[in-house]
PDBQT receptor file of N, H, CA, C and O in Angstrom, charges set to zero:
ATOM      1  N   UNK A   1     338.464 134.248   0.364  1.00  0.00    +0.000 N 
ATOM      2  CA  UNK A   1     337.329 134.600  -0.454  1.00  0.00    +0.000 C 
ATOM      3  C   UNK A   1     337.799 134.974  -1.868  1.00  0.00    +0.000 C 
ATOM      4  O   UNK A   1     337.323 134.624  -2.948  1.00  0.00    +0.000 OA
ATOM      5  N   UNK A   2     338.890 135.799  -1.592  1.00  0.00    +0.000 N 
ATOM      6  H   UNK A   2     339.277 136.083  -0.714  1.00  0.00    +0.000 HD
ATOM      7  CA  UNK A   2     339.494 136.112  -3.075  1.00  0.00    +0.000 C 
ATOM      8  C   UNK A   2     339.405 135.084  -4.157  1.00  0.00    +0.000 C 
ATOM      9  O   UNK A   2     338.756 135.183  -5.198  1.00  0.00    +0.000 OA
ATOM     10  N   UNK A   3     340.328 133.844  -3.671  1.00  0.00    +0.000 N 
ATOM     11  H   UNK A   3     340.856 133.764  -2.825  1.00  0.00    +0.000 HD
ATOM     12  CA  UNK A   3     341.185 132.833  -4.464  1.00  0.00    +0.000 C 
ATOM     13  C   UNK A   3     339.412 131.761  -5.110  1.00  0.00    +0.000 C 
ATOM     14  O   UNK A   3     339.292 131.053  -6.110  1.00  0.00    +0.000 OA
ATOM     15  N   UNK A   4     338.471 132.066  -4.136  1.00  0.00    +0.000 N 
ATOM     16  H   UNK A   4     338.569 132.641  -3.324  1.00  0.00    +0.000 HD
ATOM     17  CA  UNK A   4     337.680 131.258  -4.556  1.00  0.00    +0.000 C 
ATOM     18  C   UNK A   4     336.705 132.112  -5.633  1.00  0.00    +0.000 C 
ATOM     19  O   UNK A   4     335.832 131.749  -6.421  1.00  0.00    +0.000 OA
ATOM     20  N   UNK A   5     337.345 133.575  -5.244  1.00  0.00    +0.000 N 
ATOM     21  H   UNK A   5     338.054 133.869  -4.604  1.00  0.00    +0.000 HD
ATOM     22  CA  UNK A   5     336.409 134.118  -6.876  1.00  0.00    +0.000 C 
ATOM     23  C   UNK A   5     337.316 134.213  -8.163  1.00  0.00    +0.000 C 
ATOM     24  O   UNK A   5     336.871 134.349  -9.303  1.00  0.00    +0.000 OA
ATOM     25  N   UNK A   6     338.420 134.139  -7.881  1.00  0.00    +0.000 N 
ATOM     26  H   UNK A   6     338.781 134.029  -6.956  1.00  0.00    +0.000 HD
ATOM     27  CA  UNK A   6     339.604 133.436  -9.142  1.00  0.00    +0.000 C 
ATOM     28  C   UNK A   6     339.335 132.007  -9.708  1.00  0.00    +0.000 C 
ATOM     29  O   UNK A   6     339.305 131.749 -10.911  1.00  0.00    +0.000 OA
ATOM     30  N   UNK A   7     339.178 131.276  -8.889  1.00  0.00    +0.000 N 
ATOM     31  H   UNK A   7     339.203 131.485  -7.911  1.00  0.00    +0.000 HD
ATOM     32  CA  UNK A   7     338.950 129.563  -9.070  1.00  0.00    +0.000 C 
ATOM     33  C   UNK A   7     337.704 129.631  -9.954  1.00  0.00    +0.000 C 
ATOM     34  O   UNK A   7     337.514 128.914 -10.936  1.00  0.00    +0.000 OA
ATOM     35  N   UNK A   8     336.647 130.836  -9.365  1.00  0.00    +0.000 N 
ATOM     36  H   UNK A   8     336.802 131.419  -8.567  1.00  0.00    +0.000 HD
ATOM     37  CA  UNK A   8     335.135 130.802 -10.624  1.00  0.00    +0.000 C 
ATOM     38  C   UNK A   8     335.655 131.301 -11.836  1.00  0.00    +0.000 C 
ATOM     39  O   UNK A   8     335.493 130.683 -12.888  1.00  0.00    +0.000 OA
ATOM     40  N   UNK A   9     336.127 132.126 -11.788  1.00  0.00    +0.000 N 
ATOM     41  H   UNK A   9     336.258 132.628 -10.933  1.00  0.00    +0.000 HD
ATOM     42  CA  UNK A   9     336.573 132.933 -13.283  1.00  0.00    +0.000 C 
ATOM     43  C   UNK A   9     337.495 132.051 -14.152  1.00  0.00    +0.000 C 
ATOM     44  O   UNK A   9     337.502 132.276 -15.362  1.00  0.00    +0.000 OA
ATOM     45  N   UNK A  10     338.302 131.034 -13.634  1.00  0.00    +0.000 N 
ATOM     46  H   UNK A  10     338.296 130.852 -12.651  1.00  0.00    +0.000 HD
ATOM     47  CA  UNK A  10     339.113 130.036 -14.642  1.00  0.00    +0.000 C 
ATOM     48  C   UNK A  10     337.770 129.448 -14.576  1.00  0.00    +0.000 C 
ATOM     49  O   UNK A  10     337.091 130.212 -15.262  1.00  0.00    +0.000 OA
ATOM     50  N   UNK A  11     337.060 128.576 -14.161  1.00  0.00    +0.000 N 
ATOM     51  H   UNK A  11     337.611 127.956 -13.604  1.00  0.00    +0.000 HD
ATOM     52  CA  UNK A  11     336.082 127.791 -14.150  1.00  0.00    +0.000 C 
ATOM     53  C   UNK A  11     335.012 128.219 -15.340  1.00  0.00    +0.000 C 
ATOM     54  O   UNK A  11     334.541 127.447 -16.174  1.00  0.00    +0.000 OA
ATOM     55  N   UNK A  12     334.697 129.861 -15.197  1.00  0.00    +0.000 N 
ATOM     56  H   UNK A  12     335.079 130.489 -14.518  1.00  0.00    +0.000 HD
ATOM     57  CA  UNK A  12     333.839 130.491 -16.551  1.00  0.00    +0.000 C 
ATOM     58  C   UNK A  12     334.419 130.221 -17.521  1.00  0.00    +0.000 C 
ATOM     59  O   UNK A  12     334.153 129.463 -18.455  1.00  0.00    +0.000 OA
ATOM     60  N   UNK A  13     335.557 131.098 -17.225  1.00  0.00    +0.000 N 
ATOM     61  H   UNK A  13     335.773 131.714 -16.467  1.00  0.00    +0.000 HD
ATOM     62  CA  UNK A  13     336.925 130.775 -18.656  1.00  0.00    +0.000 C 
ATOM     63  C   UNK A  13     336.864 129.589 -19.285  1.00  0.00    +0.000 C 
ATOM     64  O   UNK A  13     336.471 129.442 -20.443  1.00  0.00    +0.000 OA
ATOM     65  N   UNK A  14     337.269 128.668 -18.506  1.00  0.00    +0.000 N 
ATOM     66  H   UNK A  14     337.588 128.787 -17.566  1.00  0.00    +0.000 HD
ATOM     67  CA  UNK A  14     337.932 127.297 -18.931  1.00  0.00    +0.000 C 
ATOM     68  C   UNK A  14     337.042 126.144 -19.977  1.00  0.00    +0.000 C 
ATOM     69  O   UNK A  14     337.097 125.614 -21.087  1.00  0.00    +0.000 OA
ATOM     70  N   UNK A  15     336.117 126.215 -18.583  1.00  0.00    +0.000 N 
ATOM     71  H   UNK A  15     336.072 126.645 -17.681  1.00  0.00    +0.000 HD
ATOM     72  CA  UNK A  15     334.435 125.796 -19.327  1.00  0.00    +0.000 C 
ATOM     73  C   UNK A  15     334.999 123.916 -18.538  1.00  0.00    +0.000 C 
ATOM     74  O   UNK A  15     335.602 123.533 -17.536  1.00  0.00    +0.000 OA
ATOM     75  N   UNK A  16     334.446 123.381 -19.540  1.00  0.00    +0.000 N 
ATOM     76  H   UNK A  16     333.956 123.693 -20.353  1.00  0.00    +0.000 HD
ATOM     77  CA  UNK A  16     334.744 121.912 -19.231  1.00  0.00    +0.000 C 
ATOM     78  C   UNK A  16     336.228 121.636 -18.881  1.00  0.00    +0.000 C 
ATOM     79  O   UNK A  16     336.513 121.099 -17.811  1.00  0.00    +0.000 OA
ATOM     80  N   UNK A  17     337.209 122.014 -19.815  1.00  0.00    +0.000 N 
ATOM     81  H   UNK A  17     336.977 122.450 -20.685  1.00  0.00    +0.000 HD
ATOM     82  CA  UNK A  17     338.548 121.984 -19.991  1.00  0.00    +0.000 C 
ATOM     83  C   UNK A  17     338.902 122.042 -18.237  1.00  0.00    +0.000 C 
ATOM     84  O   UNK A  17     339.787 121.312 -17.790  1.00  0.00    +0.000 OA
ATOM     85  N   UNK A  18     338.155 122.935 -17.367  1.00  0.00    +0.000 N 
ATOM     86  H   UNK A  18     337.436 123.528 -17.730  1.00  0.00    +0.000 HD
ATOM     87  CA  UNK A  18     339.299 123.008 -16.074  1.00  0.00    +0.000 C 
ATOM     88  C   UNK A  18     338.835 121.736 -15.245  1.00  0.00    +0.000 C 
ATOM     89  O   UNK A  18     339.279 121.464 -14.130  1.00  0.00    +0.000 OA
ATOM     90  N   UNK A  19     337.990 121.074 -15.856  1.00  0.00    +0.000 N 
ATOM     91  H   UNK A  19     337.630 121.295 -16.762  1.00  0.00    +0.000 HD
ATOM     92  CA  UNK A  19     338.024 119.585 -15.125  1.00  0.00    +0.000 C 
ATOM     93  C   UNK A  19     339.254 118.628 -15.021  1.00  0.00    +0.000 C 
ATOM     94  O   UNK A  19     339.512 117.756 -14.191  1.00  0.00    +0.000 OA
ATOM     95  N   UNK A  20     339.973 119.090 -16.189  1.00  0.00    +0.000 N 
ATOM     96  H   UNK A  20     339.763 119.798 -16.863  1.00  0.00    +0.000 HD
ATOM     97  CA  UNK A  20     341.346 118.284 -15.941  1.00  0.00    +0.000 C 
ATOM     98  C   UNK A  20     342.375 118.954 -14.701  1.00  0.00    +0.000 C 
ATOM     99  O   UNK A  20     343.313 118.316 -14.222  1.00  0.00    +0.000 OA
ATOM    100  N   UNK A  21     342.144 119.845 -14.437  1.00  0.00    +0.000 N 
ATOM    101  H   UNK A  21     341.382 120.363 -14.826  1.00  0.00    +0.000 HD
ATOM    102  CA  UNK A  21     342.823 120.799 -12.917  1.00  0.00    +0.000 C 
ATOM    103  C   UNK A  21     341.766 120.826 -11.690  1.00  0.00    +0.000 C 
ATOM    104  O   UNK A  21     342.060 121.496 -10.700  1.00  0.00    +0.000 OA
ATOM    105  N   UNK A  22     340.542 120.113 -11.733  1.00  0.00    +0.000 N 
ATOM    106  H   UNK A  22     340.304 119.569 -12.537  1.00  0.00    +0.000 HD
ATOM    107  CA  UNK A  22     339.871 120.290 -10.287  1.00  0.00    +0.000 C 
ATOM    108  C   UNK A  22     340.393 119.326  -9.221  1.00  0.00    +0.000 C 
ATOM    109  O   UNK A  22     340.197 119.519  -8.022  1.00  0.00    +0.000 OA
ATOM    110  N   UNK A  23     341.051 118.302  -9.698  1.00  0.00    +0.000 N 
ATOM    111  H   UNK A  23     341.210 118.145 -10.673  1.00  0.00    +0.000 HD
ATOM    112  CA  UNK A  23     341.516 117.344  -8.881  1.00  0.00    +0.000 C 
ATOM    113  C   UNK A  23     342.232 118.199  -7.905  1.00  0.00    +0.000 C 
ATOM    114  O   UNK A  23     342.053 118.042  -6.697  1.00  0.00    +0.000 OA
ATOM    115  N   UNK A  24     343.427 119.538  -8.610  1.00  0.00    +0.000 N 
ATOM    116  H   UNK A  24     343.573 119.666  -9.591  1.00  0.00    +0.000 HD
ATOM    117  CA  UNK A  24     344.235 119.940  -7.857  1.00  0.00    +0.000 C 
ATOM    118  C   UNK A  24     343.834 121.168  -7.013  1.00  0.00    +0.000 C 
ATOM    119  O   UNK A  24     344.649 121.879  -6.424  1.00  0.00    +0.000 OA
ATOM    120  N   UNK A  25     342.110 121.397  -7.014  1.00  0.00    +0.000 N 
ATOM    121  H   UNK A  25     341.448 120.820  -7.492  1.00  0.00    +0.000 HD
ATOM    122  CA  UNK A  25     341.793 122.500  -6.506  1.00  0.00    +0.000 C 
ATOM    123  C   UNK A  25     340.709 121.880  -5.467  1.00  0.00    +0.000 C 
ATOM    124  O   UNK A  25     339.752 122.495  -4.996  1.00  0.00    +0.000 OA
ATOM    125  N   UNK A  26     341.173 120.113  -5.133  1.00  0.00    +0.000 N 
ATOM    126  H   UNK A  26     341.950 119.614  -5.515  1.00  0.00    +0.000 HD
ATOM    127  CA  UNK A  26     339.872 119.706  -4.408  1.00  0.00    +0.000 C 
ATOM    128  C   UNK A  26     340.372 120.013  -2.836  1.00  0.00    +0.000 C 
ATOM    129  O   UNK A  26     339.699 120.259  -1.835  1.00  0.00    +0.000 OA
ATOM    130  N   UNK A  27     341.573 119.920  -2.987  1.00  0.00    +0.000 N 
ATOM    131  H   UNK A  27     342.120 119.720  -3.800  1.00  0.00    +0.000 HD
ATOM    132  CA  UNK A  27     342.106 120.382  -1.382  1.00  0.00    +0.000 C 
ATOM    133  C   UNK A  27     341.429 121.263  -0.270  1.00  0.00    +0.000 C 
ATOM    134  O   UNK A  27     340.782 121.174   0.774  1.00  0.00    +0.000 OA
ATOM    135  N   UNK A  28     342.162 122.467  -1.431  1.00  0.00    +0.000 N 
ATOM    136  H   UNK A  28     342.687 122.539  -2.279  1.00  0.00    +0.000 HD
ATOM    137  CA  UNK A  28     341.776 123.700  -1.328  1.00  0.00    +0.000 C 
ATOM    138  C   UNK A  28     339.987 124.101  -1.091  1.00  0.00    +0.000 C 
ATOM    139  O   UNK A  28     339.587 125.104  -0.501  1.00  0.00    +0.000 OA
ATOM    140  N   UNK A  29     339.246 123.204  -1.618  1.00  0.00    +0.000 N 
ATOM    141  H   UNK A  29     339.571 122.388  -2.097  1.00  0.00    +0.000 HD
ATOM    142  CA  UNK A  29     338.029 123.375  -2.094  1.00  0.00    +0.000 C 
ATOM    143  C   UNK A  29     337.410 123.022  -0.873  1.00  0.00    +0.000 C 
ATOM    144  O   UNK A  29     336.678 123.884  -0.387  1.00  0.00    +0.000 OA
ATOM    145  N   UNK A  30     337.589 121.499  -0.007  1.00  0.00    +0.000 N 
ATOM    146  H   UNK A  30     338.184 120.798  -0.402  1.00  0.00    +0.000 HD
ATOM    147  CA  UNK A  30     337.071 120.745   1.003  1.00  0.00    +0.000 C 
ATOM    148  C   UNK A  30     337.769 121.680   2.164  1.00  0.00    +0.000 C 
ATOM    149  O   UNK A  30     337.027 121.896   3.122  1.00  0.00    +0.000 OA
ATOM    150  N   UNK A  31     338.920 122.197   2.222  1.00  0.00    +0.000 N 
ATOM    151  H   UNK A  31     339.523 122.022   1.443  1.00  0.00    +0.000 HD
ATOM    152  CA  UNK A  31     339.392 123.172   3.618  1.00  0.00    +0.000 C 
ATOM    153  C   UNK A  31     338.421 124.568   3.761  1.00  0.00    +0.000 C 
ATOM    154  O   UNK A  31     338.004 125.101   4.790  1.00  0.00    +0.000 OA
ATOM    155  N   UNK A  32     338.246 124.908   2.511  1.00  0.00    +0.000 N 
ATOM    156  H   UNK A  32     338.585 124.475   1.676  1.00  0.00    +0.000 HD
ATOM    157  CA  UNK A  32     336.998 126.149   2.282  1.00  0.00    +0.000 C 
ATOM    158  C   UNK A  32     335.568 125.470   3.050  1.00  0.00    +0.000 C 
ATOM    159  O   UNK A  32     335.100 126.020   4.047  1.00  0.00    +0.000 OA
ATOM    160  N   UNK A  33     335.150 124.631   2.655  1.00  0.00    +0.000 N 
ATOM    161  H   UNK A  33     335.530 124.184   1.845  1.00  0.00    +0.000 HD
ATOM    162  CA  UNK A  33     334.026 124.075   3.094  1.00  0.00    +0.000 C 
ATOM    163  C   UNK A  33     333.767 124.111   4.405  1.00  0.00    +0.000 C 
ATOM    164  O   UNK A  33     332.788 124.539   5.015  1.00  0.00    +0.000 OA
ATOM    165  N   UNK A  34     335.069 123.454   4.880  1.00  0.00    +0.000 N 
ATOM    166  H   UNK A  34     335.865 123.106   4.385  1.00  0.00    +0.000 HD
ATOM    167  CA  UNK A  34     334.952 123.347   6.622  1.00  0.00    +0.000 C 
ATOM    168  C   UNK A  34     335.389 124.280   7.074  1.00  0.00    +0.000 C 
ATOM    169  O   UNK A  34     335.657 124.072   8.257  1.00  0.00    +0.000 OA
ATOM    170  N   UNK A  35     335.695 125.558   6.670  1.00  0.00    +0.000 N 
ATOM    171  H   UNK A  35     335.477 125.727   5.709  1.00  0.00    +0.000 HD
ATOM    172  CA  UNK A  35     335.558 126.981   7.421  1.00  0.00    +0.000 C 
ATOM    173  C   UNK A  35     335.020 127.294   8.122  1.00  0.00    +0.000 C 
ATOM    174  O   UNK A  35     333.796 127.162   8.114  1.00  0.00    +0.000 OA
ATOM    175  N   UNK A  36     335.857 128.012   9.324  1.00  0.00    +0.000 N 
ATOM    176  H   UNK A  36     336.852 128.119   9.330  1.00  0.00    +0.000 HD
ATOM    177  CA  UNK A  36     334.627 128.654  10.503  1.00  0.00    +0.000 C 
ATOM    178  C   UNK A  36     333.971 129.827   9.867  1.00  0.00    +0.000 C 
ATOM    179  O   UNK A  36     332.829 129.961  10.306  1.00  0.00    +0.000 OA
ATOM    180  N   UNK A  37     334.351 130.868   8.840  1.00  0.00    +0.000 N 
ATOM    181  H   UNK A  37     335.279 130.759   8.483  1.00  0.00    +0.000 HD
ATOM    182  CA  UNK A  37     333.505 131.501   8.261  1.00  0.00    +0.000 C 
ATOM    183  C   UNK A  37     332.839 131.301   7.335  1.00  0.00    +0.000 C 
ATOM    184  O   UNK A  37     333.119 131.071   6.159  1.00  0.00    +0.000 OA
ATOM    185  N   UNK A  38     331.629 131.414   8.030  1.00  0.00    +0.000 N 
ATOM    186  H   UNK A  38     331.401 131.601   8.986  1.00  0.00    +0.000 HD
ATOM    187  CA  UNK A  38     330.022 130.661   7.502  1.00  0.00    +0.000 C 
ATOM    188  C   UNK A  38     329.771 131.482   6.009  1.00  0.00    +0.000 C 
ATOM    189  O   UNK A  38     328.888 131.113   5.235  1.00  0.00    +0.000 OA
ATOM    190  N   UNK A  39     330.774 132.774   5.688  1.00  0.00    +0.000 N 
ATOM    191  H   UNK A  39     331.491 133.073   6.318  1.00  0.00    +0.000 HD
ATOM    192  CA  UNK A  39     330.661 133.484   4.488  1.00  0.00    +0.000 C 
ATOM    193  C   UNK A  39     331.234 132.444   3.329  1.00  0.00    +0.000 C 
ATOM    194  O   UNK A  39     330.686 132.084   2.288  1.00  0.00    +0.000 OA
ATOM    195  N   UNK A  40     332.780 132.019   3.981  1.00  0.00    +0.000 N 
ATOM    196  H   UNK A  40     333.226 132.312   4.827  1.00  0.00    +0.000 HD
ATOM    197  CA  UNK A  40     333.619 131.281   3.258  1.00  0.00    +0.000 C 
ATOM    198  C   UNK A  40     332.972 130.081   2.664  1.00  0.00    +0.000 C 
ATOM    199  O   UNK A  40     333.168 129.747   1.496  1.00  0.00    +0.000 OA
ATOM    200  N   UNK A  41     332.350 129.563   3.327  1.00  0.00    +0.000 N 
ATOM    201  H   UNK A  41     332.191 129.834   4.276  1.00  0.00    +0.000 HD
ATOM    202  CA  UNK A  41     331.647 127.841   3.574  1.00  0.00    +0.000 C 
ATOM    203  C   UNK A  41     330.614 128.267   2.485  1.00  0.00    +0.000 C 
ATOM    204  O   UNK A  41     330.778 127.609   1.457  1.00  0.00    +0.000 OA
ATOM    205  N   UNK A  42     329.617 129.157   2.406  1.00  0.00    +0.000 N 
ATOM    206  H   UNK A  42     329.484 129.691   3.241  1.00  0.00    +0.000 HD
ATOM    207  CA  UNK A  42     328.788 129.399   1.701  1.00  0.00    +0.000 C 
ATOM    208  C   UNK A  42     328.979 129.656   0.315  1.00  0.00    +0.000 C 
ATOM    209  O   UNK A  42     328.299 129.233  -0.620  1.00  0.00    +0.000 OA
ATOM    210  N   UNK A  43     330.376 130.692   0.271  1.00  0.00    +0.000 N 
ATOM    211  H   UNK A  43     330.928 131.036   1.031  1.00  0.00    +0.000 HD
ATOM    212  CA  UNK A  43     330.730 130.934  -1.307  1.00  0.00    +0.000 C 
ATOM    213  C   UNK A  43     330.940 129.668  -1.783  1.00  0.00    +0.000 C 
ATOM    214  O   UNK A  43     330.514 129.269  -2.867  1.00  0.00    +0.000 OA
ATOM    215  N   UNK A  44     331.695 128.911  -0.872  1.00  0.00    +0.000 N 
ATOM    216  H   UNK A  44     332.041 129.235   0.008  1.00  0.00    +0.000 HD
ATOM    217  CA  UNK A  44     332.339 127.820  -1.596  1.00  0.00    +0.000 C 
ATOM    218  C   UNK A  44     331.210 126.688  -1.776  1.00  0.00    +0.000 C 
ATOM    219  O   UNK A  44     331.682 125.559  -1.912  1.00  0.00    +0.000 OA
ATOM    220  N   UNK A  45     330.317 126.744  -1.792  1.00  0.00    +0.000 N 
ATOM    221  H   UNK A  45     329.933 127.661  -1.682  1.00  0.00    +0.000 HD
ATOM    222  CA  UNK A  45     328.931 126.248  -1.910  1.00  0.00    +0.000 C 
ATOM    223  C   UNK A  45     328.627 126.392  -3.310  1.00  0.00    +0.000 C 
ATOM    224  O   UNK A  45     328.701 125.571  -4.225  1.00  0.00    +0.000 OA
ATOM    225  N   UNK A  46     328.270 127.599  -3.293  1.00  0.00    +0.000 N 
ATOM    226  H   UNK A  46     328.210 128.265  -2.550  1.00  0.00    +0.000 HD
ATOM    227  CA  UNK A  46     327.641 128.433  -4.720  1.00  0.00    +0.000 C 
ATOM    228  C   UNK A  46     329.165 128.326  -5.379  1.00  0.00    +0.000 C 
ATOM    229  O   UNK A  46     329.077 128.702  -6.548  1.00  0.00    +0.000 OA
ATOM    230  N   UNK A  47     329.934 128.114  -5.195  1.00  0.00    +0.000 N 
ATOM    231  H   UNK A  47     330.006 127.808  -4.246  1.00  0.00    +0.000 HD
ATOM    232  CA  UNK A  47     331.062 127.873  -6.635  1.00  0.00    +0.000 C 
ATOM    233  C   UNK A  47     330.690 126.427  -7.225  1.00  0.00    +0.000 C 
ATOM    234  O   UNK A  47     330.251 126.164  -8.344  1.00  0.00    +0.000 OA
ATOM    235  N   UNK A  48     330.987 125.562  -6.161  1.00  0.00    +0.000 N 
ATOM    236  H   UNK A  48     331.344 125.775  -5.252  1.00  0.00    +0.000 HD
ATOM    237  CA  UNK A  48     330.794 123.889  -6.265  1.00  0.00    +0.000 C 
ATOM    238  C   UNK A  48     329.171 124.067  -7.254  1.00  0.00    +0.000 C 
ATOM    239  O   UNK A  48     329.197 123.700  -8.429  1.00  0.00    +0.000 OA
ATOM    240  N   UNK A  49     328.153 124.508  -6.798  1.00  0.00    +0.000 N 
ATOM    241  H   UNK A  49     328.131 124.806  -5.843  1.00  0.00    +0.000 HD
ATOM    242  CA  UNK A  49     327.032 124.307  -7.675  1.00  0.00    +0.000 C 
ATOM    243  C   UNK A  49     327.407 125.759  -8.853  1.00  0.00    +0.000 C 
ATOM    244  O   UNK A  49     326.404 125.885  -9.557  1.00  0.00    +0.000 OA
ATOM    245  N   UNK A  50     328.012 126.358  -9.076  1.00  0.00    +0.000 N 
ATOM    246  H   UNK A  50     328.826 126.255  -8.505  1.00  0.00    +0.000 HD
ATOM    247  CA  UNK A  50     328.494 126.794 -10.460  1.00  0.00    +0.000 C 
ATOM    248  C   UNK A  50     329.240 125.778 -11.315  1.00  0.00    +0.000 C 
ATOM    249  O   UNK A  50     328.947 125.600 -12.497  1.00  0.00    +0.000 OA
ATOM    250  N   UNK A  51     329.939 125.303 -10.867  1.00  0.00    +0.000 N 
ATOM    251  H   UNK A  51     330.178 125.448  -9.907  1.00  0.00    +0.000 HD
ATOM    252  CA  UNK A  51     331.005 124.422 -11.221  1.00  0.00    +0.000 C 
ATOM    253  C   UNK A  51     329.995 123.605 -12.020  1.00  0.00    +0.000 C 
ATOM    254  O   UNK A  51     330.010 123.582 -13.251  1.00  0.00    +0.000 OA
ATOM    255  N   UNK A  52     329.046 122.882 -11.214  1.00  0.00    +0.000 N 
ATOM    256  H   UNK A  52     329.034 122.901 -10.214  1.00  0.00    +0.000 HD
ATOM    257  CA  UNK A  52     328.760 121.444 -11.765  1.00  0.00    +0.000 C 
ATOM    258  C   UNK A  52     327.066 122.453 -12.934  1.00  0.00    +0.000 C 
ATOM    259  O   UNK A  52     326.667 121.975 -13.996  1.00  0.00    +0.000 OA
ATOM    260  N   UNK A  53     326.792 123.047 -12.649  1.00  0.00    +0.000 N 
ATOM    261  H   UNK A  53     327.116 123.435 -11.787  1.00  0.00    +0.000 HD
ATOM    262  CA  UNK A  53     326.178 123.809 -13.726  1.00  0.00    +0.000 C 
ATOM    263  C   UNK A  53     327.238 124.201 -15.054  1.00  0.00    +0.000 C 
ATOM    264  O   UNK A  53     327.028 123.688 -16.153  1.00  0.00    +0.000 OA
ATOM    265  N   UNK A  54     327.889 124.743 -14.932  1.00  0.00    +0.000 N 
ATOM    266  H   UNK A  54     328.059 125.161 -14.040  1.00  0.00    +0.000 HD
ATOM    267  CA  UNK A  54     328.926 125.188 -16.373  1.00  0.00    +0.000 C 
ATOM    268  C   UNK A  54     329.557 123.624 -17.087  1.00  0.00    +0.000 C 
ATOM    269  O   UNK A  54     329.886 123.470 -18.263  1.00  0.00    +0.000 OA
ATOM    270  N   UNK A  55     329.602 122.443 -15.843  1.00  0.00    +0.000 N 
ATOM    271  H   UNK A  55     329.334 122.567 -14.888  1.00  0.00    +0.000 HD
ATOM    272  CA  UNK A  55     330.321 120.996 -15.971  1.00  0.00    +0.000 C 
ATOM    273  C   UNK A  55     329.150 120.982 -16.951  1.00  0.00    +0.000 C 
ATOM    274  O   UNK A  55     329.226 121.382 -18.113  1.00  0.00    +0.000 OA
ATOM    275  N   UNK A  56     328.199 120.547 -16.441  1.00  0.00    +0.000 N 
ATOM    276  H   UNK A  56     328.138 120.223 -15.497  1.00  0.00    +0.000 HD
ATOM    277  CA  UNK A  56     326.950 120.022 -16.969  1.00  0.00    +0.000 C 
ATOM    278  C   UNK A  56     327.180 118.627 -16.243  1.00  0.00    +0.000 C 
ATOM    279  O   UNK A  56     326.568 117.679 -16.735  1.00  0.00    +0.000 OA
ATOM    280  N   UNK A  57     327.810 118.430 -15.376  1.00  0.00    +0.000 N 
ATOM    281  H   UNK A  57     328.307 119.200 -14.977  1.00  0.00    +0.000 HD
ATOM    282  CA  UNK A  57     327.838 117.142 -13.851  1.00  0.00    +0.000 C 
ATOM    283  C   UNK A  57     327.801 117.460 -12.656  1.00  0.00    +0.000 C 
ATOM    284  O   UNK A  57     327.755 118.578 -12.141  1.00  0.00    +0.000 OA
ATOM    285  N   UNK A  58     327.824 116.333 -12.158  1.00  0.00    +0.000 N 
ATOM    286  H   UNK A  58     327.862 115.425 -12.576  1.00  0.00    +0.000 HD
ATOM    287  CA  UNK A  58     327.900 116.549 -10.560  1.00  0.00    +0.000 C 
ATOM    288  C   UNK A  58     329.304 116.315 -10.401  1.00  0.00    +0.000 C 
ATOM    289  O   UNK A  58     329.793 115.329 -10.953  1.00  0.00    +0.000 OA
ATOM    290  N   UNK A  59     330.004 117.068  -9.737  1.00  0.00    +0.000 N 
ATOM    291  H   UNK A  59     329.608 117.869  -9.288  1.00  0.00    +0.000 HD
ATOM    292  CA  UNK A  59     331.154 117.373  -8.888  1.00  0.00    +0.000 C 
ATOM    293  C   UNK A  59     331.703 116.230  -7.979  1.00  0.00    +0.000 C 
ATOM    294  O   UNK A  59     332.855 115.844  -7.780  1.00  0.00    +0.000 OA
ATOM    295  N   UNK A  60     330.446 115.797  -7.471  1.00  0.00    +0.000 N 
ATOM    296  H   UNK A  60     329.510 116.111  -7.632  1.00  0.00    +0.000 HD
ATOM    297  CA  UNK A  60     330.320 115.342  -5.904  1.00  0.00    +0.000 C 
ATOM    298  C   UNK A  60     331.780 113.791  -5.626  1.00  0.00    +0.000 C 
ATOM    299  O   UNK A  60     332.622 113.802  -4.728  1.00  0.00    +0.000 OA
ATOM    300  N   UNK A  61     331.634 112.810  -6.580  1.00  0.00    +0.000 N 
ATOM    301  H   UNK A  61     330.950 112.801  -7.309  1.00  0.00    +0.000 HD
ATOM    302  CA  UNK A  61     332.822 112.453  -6.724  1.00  0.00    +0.000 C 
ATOM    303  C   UNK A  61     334.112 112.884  -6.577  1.00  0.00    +0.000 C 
ATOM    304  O   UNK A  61     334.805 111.885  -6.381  1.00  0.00    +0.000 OA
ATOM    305  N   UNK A  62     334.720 113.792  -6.574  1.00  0.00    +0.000 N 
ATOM    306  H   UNK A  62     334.157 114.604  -6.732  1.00  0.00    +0.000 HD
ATOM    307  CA  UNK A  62     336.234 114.521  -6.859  1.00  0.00    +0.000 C 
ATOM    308  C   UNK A  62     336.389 114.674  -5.341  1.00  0.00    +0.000 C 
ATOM    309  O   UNK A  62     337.538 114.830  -4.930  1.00  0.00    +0.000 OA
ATOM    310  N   UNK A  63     335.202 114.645  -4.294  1.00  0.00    +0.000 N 
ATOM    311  H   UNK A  63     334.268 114.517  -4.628  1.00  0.00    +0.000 HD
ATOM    312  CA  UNK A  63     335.197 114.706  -3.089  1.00  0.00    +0.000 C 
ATOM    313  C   UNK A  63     335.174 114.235  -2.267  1.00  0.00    +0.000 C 
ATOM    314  O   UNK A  63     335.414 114.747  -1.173  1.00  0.00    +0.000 OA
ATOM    315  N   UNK A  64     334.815 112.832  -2.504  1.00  0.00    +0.000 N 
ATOM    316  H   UNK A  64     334.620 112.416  -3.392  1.00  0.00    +0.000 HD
ATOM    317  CA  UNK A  64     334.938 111.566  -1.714  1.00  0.00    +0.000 C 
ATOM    318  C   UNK A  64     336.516 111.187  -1.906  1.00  0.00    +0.000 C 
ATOM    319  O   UNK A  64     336.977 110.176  -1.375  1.00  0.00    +0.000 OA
TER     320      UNK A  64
């Protein structure tokens, strides 16, 4: 839970710029997702739709 409220705060920080580093946080991002904690799965929900709100895109590519 921690690392994924660090990952938002570069993401505020960064702004567009941390699109050139999401490639390396998609790992990490899709293992969050499929968490058995339904807390985990959820934050990492509401980051992904922060993400693509601050992007001003959809994300959803970097995930396929």
């Amino acid at each position: 839970m921690a690392v994924l409220d660090i990952v938002e705060v570069f993401v505020e920080k960064r702004g567009e710029n941390y699109l050139t580093v999401l490639p390396d946080s998609v790992n990490f991002l899709v293992e969050a997702l499929e968490d058995d904690d339904q807390r985990i799965e959820n934050r990492c929900r509401a980051l992904i739709k922060k993400m693509e709100e601050v992007f001003g895109q959809s994300v959803e590519s970097y995930f396929e």
